[in-house]
C-alpha positions in Angstrom: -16.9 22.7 75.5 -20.5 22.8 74.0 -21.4 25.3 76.1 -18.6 27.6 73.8 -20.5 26.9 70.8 -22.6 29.8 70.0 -20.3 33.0 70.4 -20.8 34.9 73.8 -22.8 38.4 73.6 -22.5 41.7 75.8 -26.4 41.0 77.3 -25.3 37.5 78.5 -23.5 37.7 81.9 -20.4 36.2 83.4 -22.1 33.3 85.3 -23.9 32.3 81.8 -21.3 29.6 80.7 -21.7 28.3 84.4 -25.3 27.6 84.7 -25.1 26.4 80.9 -22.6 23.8 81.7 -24.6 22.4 84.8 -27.3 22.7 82.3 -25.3 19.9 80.0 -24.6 17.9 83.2 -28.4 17.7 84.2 -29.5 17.1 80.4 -27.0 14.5 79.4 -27.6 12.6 82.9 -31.5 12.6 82.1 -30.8 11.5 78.9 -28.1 8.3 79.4 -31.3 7.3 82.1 -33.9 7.6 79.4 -32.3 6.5 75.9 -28.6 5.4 76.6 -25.6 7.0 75.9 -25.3 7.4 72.3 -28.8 9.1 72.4 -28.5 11.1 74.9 -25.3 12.8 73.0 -27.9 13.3 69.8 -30.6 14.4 72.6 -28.6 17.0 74.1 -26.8 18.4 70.5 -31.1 18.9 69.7 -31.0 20.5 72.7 -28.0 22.8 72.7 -29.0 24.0 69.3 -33.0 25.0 70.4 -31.7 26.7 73.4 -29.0 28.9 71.4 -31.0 29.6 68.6 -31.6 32.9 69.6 -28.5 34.0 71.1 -26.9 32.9 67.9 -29.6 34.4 65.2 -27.7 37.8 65.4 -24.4 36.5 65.8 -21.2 36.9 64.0 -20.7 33.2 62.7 -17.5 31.4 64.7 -13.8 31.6 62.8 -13.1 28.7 61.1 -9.8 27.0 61.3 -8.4 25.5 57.8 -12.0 25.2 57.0 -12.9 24.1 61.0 -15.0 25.6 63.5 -12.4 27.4 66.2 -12.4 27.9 69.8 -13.3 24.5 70.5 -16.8 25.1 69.3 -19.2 22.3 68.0 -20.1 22.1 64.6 -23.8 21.9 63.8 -25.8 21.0 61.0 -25.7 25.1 59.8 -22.1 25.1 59.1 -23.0 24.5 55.3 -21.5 25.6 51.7 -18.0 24.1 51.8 -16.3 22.3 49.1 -15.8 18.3 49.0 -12.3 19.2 49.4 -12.6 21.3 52.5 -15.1 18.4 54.1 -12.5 15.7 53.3 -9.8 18.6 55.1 -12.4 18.9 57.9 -12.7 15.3 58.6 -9.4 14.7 58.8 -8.9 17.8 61.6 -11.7 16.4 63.6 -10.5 12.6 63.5 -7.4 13.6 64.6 -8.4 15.4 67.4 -10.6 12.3 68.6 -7.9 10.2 68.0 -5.7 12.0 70.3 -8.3 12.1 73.1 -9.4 8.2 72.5 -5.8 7.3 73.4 -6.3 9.0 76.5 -8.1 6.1 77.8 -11.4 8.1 78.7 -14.9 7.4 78.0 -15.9 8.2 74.5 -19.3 9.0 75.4 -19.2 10.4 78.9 -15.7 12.9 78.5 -17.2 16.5 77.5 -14.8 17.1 75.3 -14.8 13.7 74.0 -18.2 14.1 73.2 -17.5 17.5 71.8 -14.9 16.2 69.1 -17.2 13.0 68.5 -20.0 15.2 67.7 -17.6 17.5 65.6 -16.3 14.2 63.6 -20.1 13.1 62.8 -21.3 16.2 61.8 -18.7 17.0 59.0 -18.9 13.4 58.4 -22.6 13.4 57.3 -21.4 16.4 55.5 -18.6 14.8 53.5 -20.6 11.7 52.4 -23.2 13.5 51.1 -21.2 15.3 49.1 -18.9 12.5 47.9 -21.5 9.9 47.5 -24.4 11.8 47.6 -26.6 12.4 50.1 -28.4 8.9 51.2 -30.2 8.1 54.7 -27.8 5.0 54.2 -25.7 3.6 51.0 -25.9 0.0 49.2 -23.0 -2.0 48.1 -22.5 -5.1 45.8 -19.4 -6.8 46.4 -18.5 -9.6 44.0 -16.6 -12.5 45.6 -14.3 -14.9 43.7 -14.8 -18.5 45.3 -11.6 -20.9 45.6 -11.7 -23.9 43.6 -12.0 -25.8 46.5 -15.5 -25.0 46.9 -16.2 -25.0 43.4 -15.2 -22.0 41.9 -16.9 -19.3 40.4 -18.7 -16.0 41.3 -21.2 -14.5 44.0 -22.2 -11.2 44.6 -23.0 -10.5 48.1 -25.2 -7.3 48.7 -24.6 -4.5 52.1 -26.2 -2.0 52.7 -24.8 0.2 55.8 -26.0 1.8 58.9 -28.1 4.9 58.7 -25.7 7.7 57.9 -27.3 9.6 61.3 -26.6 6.7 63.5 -23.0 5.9 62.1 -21.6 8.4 59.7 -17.6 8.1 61.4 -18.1 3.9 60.6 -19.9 4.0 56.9 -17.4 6.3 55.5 -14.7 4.2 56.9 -15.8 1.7 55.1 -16.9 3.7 52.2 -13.4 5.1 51.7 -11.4 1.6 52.2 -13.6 -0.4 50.1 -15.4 2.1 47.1 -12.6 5.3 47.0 -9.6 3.6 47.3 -9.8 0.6 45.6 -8.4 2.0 42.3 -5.0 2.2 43.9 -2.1 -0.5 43.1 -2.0 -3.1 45.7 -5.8 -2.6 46.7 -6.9 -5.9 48.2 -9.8 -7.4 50.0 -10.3 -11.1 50.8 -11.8 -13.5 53.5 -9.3 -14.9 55.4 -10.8 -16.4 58.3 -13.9 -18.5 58.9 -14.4 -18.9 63.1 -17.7 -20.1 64.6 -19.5 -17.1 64.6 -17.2 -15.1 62.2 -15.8 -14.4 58.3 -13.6 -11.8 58.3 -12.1 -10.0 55.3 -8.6 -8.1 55.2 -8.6 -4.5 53.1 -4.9 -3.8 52.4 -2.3 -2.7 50.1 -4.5 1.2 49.6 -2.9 2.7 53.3 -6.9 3.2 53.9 -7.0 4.1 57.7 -9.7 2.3 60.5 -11.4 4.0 62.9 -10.8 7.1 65.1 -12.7 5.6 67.7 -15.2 2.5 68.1 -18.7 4.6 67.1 -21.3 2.1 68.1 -25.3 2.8 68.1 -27.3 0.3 70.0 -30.2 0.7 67.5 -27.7 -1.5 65.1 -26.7 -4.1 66.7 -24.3 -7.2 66.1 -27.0 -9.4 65.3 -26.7 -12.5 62.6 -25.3 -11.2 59.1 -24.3 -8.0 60.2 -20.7 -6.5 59.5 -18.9 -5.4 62.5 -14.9 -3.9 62.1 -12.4 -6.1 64.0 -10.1 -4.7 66.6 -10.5 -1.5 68.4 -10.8 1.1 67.5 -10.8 -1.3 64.6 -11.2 -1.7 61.1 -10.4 -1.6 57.7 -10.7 -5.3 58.6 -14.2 -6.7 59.0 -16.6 -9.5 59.6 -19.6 -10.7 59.0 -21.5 -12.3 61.9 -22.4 -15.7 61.1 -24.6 -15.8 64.7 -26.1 -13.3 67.1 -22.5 -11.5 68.4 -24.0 -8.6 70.8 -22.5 -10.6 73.5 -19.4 -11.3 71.8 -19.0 -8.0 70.5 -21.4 -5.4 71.8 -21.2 -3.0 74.6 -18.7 -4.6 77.6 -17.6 -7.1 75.7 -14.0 -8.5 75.0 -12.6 -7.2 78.6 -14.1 -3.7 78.3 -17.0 -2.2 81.0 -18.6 0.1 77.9 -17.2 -0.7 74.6 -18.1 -2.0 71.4 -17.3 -3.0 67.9 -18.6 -1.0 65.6 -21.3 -2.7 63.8 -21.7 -0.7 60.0 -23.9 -2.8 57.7 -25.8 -5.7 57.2 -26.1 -8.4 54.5 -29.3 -7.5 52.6 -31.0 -10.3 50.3 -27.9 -12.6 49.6 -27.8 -14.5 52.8 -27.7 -17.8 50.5 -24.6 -16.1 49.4 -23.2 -16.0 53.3 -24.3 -19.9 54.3 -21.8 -21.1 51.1 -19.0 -18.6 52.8 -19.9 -20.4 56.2 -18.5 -23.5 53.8 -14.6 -21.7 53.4 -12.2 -24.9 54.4 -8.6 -24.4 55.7 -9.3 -22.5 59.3 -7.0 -23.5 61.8 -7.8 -23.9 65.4 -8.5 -22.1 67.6 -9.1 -18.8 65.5 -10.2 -20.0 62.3 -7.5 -18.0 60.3 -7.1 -19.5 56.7 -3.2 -19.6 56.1 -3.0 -21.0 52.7 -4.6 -18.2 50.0 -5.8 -20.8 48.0 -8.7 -21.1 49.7 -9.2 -17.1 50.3 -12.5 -15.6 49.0 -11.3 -12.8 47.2 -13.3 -9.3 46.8 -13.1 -8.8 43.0 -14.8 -5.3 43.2 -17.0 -3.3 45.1 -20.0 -1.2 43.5 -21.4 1.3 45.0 -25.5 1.6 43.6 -26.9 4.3 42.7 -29.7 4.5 44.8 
């Protein structure tokens, strides 16, 4: 719980964790009302760390568990000086834990200890990127697409940059890891294999690169025109581009559910020209637009991550 993150000392009394948990009732409530519920998680982890700031300056620092914070704590943005190696480890602890409490069924972003592990997940997230590929407020991506012959051949590159890394860090790194890390590996491949009406999606297989732990979604990136957006849910590594406005089709209570979303990731940045000629891909079949003949597939021939 978060109220368990900073370690409990002799002057605090027994009703403390009490009053601090109606505390994170009454804060995240005021917050949902006021921002939504993806700020009001960022609102209250500000929060929690201001008002613990004290109790915790004199503090024995928490156990960690196979380079994890224990006892159910939340990680916070002081858990620092560990290897890329123990930050990939960490990751993988935390996405497994939010993966067992997504399948639950609950709300991501109402369930305490949902929002506990999601915060855990984006914290050592933010950590890991920056120290695989180096610490950016968000990352920019060339991918060079091999057209079929039967819309004339030849080569594009189409340009992404993601989501802010503080908005979306669980998202970009799935991408990051499925498209950049892994694409080395034998069988790596990425292609657009459907063209709908307000879709092109691409598959990422063949490199066992694992989607998402749960759909992360921040409604200051929406699914607006040429925007990329994972497909399924949780979702991903497939994605789309969208070709029109999607927050309907794809945003928050959409596609049967009262609060979910795909996670929107990146968006198409100064190559839309690039986007119109995919909108151009022939061989969809009704009513999904999926492309069954490979022919006409536009492959990903590499991904490039820029340095800067």
């Amino acid at each position: 719980p978060f109220w368990a993150a900073a370690p409990a000392t002799p002057k605090r009394s027994m009703m403390a964790p009490r009053r601090a948990l109606l505390h994170l009732y009454a804060l995240c409530a005021a917050a949902r009302a006021q921002w939504g519920l993806k700020e009001a998680l960022q609102r209250h982890a500000e929060e929690h760390d201001a008002a613990h700031a004290q109790d915790n300056k004199d503090a024995a620092p928490p156990k960690l568990r196979g380079g994890a914070v224990g006892g159910g704590a939340v990680m916070t943005d002081t858990d620092n000086d560990l290897t890329v190696q123990a930050l990939e480890s960490l990751v993988g602890e935390y996405r497994a834990d939010v993966s067992k409490i997504k399948r639950t069924g609950v709300d991501m972003y109402k369930d305490r200890d949902a929002m506990a592990a999601v915060q855990n997940l984006q914290v050592a997230t933010r950590k890991y990127l920056a120290a695989r590929y180096g610490a950016r407020d968000s990352y920019t991506l060339d991918l060079t697409l091999a057209f079929p012959e039967s819309m004339g051949g030849g080569s594009e590159v189409l340009t992404v940059e993601t989501a802010p890394v503080a908005w979306m860090p669980h998202a970009v790194h799935v991408f990051l890891n499925a498209a950049v890390s892994l694409k080395q590996k034998s069988g790596w491949r990425c292609a657009f294999h459907r063209r709908a009406g307000h879709v092109l999606q691409a598959f990422i297989s063949g490199a066992g690169a694992p989607g998402l732990a749960f759909q992360e979604y921040d409604a200051r990136f929406p699914h607006e025109a040429y925007t990329l957006g994972f497909a399924g849910r949780p979702g991903g590594p497939a994605f789309y581009i969208s070709t029109v406005d999607n927050v309907a089709n794809h945003g928050p209570g959409s596609q049967g559910s009262r609060t979910e979303a795909d996670s929107c990731f990146a968006k198409v940045v100064g190559s839309r020209d690039v986007v119109n000629r995919m909108k151009t891909q022939p061989g969809g079949k009704p009513p999904n637009g999926f492309i069954s003949d490979n022919k006409n597939f536009i492959v990903v021939e590499n991904v490039a991550l820029r340095d800067s």
